[in-house]
N, C-alpha and C positions, 0 to 999 in steps of 0.2 A: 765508591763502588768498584770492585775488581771486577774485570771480561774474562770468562772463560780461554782457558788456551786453546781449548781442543774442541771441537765441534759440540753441540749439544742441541741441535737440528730435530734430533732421532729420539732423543729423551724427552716423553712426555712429560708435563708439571703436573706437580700432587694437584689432587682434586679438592685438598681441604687441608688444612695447615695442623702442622705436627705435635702429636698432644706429649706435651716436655716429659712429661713424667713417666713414661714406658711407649718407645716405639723403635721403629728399625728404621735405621738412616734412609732417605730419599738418596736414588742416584747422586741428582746434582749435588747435593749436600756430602756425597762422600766423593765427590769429584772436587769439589771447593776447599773440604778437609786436605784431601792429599796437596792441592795445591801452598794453603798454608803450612804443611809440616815440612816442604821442601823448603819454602821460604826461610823455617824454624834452622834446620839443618844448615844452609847456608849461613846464619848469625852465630859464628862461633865465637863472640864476644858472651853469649848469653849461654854459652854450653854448661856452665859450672852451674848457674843459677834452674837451667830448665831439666839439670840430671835430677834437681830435689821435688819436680813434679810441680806441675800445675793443667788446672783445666781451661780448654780455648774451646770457640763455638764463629760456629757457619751460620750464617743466615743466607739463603737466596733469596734475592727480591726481582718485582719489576719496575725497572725504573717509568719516571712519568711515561716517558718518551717510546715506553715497549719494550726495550731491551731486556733482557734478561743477565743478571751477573750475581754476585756475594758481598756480603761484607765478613768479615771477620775480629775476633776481639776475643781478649785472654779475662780472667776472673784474679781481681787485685791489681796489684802494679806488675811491672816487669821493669827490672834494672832501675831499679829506684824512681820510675816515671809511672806516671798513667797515660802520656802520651808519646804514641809512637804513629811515621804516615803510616804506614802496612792495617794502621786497626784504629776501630773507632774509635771517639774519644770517652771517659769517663761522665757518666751522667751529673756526676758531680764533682769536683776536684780537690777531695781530701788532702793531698800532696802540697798545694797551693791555695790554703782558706784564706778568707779577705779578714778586714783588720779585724773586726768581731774575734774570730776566734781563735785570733793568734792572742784577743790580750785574754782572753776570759782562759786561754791556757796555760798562761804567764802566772794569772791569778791562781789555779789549782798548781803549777808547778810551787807558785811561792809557800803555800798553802803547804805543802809537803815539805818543804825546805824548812819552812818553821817548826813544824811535827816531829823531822829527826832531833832539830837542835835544842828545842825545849824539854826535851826527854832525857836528857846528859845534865849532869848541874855544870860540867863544864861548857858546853853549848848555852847554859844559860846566863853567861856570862858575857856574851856576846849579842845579845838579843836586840840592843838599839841600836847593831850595826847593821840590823833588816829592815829594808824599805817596805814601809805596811801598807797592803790592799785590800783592806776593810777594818772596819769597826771590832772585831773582833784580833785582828793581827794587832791594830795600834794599843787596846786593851793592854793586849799578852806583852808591848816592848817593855813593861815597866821593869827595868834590872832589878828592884827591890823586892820583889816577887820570892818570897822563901817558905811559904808553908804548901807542903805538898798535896791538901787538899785545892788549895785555890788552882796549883798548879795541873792537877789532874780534870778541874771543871773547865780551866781553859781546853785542852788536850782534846775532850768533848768537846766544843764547842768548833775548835779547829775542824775535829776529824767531819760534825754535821755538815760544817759551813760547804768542806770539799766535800762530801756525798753531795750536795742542796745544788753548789757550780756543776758537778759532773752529769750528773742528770739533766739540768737546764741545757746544757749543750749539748749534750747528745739528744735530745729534744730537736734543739737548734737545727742541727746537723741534718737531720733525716726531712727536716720540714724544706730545706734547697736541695731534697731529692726529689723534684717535682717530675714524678710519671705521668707519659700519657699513653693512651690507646688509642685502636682504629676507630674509634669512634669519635676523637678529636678530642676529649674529654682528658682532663688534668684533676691528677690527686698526689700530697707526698707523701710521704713513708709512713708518716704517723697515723694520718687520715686512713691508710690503704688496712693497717693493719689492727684500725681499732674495731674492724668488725671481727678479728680472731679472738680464739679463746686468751693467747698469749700478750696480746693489746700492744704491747710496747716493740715495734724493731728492735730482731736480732743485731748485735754489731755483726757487719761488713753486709748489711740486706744494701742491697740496688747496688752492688760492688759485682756480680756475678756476670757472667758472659752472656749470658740472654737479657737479663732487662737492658743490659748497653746496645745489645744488639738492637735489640725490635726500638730503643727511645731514638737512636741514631736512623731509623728507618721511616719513623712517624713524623720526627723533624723533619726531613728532606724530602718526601711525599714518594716514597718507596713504598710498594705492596709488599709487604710480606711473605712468602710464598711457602717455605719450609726451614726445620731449624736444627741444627746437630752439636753438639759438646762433645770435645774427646782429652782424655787426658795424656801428658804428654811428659817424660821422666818415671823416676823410680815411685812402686808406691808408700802412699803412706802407712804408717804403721798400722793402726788398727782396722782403719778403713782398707776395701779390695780398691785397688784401680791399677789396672794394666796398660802400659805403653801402648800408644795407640787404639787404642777398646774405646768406643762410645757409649756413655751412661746418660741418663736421667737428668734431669733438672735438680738443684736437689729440694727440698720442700720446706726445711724450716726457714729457710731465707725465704725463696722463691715461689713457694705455692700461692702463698698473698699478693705476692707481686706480680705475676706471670697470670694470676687469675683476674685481674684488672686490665693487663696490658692487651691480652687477647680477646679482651673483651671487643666486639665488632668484626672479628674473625671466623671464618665457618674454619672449628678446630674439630680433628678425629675425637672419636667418640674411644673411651678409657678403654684397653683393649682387656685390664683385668676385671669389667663388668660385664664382659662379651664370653665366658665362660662355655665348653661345651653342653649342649643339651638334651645329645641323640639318649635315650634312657639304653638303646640297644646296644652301646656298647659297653656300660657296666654287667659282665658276664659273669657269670658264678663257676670256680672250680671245685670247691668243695662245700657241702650242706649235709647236715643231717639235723638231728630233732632239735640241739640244743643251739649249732655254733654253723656261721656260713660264709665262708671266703670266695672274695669276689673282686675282679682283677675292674683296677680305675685305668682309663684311659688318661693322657695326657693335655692336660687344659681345662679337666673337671674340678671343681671344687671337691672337697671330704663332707664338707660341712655348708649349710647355707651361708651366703654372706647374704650384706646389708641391703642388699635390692631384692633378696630371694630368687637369686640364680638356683640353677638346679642343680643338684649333687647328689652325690653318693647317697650320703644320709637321707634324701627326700624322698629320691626312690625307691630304696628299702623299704621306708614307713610305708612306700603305697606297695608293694610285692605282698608284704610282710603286713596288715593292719593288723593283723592281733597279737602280733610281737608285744611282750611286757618291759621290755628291757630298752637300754637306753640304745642299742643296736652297736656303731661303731664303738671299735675297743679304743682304736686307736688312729691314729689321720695321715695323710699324704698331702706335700704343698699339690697347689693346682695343677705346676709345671712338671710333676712328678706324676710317673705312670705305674702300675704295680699293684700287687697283691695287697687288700684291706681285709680286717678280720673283724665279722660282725659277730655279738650274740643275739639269740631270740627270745632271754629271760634276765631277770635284773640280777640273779645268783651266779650266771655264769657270766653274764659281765663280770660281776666284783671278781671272779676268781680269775679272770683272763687277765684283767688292770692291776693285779696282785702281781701275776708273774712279768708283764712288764715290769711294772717298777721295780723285783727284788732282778731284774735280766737277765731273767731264765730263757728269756725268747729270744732267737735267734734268727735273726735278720741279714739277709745276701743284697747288697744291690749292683749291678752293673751300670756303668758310665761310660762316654767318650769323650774323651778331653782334649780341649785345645794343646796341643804341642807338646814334647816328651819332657815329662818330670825329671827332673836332674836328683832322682833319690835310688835307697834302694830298694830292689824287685819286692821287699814286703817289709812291713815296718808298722809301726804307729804314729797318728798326729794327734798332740794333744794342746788345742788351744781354747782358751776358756773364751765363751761370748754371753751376749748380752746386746738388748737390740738397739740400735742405734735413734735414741729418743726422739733424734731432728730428723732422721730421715726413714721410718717407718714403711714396709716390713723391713726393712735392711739391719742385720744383724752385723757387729764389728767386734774384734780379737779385744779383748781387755784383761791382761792380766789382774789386776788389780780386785776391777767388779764384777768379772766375765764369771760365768757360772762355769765348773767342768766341762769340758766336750772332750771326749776320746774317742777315734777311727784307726781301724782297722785297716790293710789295705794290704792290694795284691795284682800287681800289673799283670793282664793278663796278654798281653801284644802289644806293638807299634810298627803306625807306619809312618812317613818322613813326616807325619805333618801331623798327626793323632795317637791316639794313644788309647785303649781299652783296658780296665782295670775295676777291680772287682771291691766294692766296701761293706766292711762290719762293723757296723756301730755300735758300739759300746755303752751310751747313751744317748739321747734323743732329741738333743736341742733344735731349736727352730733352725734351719737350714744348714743345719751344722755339716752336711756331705759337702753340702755348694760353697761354704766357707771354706772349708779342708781343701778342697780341692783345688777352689780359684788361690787364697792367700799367699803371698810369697812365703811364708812361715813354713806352709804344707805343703802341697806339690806343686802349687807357682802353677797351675793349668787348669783354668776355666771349664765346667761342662759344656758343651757343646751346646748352643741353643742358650744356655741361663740368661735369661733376660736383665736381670739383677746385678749377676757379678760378671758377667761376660756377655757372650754379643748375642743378642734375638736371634731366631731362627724359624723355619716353618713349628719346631719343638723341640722341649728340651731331652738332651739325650742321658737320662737317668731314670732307670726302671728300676723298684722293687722286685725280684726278682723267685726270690725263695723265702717261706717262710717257717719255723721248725717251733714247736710249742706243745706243752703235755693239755690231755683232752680235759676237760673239768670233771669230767663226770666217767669216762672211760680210763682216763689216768694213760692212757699209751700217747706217746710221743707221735706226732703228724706231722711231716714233713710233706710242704707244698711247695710245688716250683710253676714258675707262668714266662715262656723265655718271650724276649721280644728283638725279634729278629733285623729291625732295623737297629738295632745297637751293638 
């Protein structure tokens, strides 16, 4: 456990332990970060390896004795170790497995080594010069082996044997990943994850910087107290992660695991089920008989989610009960504030979601971005996405499977340390501004506030701002604008 350098007397402790998956760093916790990244910076043995990025994580605790101090710990190895003194140790030590699995990995190595050479008839000439481990490898030494169906049922029977060892060990593997929580309570990886839909650990699950953290905590009878991950080098391709930025836990490793290990912790309650729910601030600017625009506040849902928070849409339905129509044309994330365009008949929907899709409708949004875009004053981004399956809602750049996404864009000011700039979307993908914006690809600069790709804030600083669309039934073009003066 590391002591604080600098006083922390004055800094209240969190009231209730930090929910991984969307929150804003506790003080101590970005006091404990800063002190690990100067440690980072001093190890310039490790500069080459930590310019390609990797994620570290703070934990604060209270020791038995009262004190207050951190632990710290990086996600995977670093410098070909998993142990270093600066950081806890590895829950489990992949790097150094005991004789188990060094032979059962001898066996799938040979297991391969037989696979290349029986598939050449010149490798098969050499086949009693392999030491066989198993029943099926000693089968396969026979040199006199020449008709190429026997040779393709061994090949089978090779390639089952090593799926049959690979699995069994990675079985293996996960079950000396024995987790515990505050409630004293032990389960390992297999156990933890056979109540998910996905049942079998991801490879590298209990490799990540929080379950080391909090198992290295329950061991040694540390409280827990609050938790932070930040990433630290260039990012990765498809994924956003910026130099020093605190993100999320992430969930296809860690949601099973971290929902076990916090088990016996009073943890914050999910701040994306805490949605706003004043009905008075969804305002109307524009209405008449058929169509009615109405400005969302920032933290409102468009649509109900799965607890039946209140939204846009709910409140409509009750303004509006004899609306025929499916009401919203179109939607706003929760953290996005700005103009929504309803109808109040199911004819002028269809004809409003017509001119979306052919993009005839013309959308303004303004933003404030972390630090000055190194591009220029107007341009386009076009990178295709698609949502990131392990780590939901989080959308990532994919050339490959990524759907179109093209932005418009137009710096409207800077100052030393921000940036205001104006977006046209092009098309409509799920978070496709806050991707554009944050991705190194696109303008390398976070919205201000994005919880997701950049850093939390009181809210995010992206407003829908102007909306321009021909009427269904009057055919004139409407142009509506709604400014929001804190951006």
């Amino acid at each position: 456990m590391h002591h604080f350098k600098n006083n922390i007397q004055n800094i209240p402790l969190p009231e209730q332990f930090t929910y991984p998956f969307h929150y804003t760093p506790h003080p101590l916790c970005v006091m404990a970060a800063t002190e690990v990244q100067a440690y980072l910076q001093n190890r310039s043995e490790w500069h080459t390896e930590l310019q390609q990025g990797k994620m570290f994580g703070v934990l604060i605790v209270r020791h038995p004795e009262g004190t207050i101090g951190y632990l710290a710990a990086f996600s995977g190895n670093l410098a070909g170790s998993n142990h270093h003194h600066f950081f806890v140790p590895p829950v489990y030590d992949l790097l150094n497995p005991d004789g188990y699995f060094k032979e059962e990995e001898a066996r799938i190595s040979a297991i391969n080594h037989l696979l290349s050479v029986i598939q050449t008839t010149e490798g098969r000439k050499t086949l009693d010069n392999i030491h066989p481990v198993s029943e099926i490898l000693r089968f396969a030494l026979d040199d006199k082996i020449e008709n190429e169906d026997e040779i393709h049922r061994i090949i089978e029977h090779l390639k089952e044997e090593r799926k049959n060892r690979s699995i069994a060990l990675q079985q293996w593997i996960f079950q000396q990943f024995k987790m515990r929580n505050a409630l004293g309570e032990e389960q390992d990886l297999n156990d933890i994850f056979a109540h998910y839909a996905h049942r079998n650990p991801p490879a590298g699950a209990g490799e990540c910087a929080a379950p080391k953290l909090l198992q290295y905590a329950y061991l040694h009878g540390y409280q827990p107290l609050a938790m932070a991950e930040f990433w630290w080098g260039n990012s990765p391709k498809g994924e956003i992660r910026h130099h020093g930025h605190y993100y999320p836990s992430c969930r296809h490793k860690c949601e099973p695991i971290l929902g076990f290990m916090l088990q016996g912790l009073s943890v914050e309650p999910n701040p994306l089920l805490t949605s706003v729910t004043d009905t008075n601030l969804v305002t109307t600017i524009y209405e008449d008989d058929h169509i009615m625009v109405v400005n969302k506040p920032a933290g409102m849902l468009s649509v109900p989610g799965k607890t039946g928070q209140a939204s846009v849409l709910s409140i409509l339905q009750e303004r509006y009960p004899d609306a025929t129509g499916p009401l919203l044309v179109h939607r706003l994330d929760m953290d996005t504030s700005g103009l929504l365009l309803a109808a109040k008949d199911k004819d002028t929907h269809a004809q409003l979601q017509q001119q979306f899709e052919s993009r005839s409708v013309k959308k303004r949004y303004i933003a404030l971005l972390e630090g000055i875009p190194q591009v220029a004053p107007k341009g386009f981004i076009r990178l295709p996405l698609r949502p990131d399956f392990d780590n939901r809602p989080l959308q990532i750049v994919d050339d490959e499977w990524g759907k179109p996404a093209v932005t418009r864009y137009e710096i409207l000011g800077s100052t030393d340390t921000h940036t205001r700039v104006a977006f046209y979307p092009e098309t409509g993908r799920t978070h496709q501004l806050r991707v554009h914006a944050a991705h190194p690809d696109g303008l390398n600069c976070p919205i201000v506030g994005d919880p997701l790709y950049g850093q939390a804030a009181n809210f995010m600083h992206l407003h829908a701002e102007s909306l321009e669309f021909r009427h269904p039934h009057t055919f004139q073009r409407i142009k509506l604008t709604s400014e929001n003066k804190e951006i």
